[in-house]
C-alpha positions as CSV (number, residue, x, y, z in Angstrom):
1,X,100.5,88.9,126.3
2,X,98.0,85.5,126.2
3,X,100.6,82.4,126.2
4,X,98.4,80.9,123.0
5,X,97.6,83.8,121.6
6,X,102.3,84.6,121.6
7,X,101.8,80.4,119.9
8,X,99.9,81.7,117.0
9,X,102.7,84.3,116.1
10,X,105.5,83.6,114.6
11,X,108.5,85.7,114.1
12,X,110.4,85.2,110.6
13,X,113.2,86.3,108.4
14,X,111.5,89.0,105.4
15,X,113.9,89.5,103.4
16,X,113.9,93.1,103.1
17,X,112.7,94.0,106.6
18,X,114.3,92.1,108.5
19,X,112.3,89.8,110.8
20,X,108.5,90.0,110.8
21,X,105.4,88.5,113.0
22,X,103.8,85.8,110.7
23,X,100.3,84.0,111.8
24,X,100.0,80.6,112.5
25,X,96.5,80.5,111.9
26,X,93.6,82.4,109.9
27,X,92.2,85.3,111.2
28,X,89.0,87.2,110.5
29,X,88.2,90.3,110.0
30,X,87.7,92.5,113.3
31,X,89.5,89.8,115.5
32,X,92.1,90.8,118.1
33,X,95.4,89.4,116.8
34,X,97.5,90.7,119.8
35,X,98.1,93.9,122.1
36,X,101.2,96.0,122.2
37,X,103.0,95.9,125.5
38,X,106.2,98.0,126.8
39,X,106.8,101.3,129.1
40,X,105.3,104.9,128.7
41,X,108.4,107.1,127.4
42,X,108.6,110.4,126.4
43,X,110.6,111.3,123.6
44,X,113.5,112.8,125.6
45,X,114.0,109.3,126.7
46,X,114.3,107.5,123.6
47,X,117.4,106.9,122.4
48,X,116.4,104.4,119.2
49,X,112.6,104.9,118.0
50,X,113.0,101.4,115.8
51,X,110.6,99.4,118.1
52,X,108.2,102.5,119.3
53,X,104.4,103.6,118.5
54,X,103.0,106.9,119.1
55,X,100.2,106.8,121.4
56,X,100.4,110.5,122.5
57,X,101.2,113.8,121.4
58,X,104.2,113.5,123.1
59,X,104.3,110.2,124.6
60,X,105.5,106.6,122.9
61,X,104.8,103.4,123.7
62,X,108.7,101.3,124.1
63,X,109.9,98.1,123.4
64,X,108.4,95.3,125.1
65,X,111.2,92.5,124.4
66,X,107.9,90.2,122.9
67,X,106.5,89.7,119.1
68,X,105.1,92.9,119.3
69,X,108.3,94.6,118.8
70,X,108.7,93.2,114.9
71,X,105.1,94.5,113.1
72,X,106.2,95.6,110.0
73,X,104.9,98.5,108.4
74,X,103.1,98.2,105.0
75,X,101.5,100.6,102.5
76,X,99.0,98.1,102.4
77,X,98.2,96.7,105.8
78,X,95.8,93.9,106.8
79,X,95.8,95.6,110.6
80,X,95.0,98.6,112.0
81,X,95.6,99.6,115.9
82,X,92.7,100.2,118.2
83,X,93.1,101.9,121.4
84,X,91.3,100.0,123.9
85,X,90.8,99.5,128.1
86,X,93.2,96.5,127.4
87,X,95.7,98.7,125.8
88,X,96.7,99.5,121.9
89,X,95.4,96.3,120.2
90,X,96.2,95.4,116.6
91,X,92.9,93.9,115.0
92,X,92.6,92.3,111.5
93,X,90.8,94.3,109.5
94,X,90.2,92.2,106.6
95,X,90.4,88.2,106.8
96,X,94.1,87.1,107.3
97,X,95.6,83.6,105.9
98,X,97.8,81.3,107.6
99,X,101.9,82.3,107.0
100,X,100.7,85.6,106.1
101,X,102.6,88.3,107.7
102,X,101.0,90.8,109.7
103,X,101.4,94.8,109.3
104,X,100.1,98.0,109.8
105,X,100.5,101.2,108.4
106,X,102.8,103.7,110.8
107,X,101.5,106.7,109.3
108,X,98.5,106.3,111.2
109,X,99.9,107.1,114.4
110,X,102.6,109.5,113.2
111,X,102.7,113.5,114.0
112,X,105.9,114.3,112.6
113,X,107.5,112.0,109.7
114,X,110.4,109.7,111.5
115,X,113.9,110.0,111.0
116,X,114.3,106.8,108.9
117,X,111.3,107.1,106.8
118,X,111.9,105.0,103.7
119,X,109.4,102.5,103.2
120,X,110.6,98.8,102.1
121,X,107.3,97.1,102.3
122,X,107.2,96.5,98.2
123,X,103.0,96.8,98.1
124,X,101.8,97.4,95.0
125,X,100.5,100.5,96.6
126,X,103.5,101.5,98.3
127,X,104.1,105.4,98.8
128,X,108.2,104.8,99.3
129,X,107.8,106.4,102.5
130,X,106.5,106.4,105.7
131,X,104.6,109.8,106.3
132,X,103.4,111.6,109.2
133,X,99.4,111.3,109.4
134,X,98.8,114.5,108.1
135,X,100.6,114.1,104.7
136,X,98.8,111.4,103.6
137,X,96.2,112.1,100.9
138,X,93.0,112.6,101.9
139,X,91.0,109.9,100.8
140,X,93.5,107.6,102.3
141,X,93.2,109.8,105.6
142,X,89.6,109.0,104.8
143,X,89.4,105.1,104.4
144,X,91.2,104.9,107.6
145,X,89.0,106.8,110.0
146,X,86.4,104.9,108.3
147,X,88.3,102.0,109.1
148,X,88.2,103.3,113.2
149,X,92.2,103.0,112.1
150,X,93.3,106.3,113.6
151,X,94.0,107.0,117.1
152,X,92.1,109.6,119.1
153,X,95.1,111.6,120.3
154,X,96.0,111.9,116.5
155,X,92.1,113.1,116.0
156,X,92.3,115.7,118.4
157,X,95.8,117.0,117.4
158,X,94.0,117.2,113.3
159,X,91.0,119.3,114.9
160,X,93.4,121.8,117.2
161,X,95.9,121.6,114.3
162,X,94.6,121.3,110.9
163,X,91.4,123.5,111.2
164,X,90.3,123.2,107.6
165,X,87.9,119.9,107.1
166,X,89.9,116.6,106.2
């Protein structure tokens, strides 16, 4: 990861989440805040899925021992991920403020629901739950692939597994 870009992030105590990546400056909307890093596992590998994304059917992306590690999950993000030639990027969607903490919403990479899927994020909006893709309501499902917010492989698993329109 870019040395100034690591500068602008900050990682914090939440409170209920334990620690979180803050920004140390404002960010506007479709701007690359940083990209996810770490190996290619499988999911026989994985022993603890706490700091992994789903980037394949069956394929994770691990830990990468950097900020990346400690986006939070929220009900109402101000990310989305982005698959890109760089790699999975989190970009702002909306403007972000200084000190304010930046998240994304799991669900939009998830096939199955995770073990541990109890959602602390306190949004007004919150669902209490962190839900596979596919059990999300539709018009959420919606907003996000308007939003370019959800992942091709996930796309392609909706059209071979979900026949019926979205």
């Amino acid at each position: 990861m870019n040395n100034s870009k690591v500068r602008e992030l900050v990682l914090r105590e939440t409170g209920k989440t334990g620690v979180g990546v803050f920004v140390s400056r404002e960010y506007r909307r479709g701007e690359s805040v940083l990209t996810f890093e770490g190996p290619h596992l499988r999911p026989f590998e994985i022993t603890d899925f706490t700091h992994t994304i789903q980037v394949g059917e069956d394929l994770f992306l691990g830990a990468s021992g950097g900020v990346d590690d400690y986006v939070n999950h929220s009900c109402n993000p101000n990310c989305v991920l982005r698959g890109t030639p760089q790699g999975l990027e989190l970009v702002a969607f909306r403007d972000i403020a200084r000190g304010e903490e930046l998240t994304f919403d799991y669900s939009t990479c998830l096939l199955v629901e995770p073990p541990l899927s109890t959602c602390l994020c306190g949004a007004p909006t919150c669902r209490g739950r962190v839900e596979a893709y596919f059990d999300l309501g539709r018009s959420l499902r919606r907003r996000y692939e308007r939003l370019n917010a959800v992942p091709e492989f996930v796309r392609r698993y909706g059209v071979a597994h979900h026949p019926k329109p979205l």
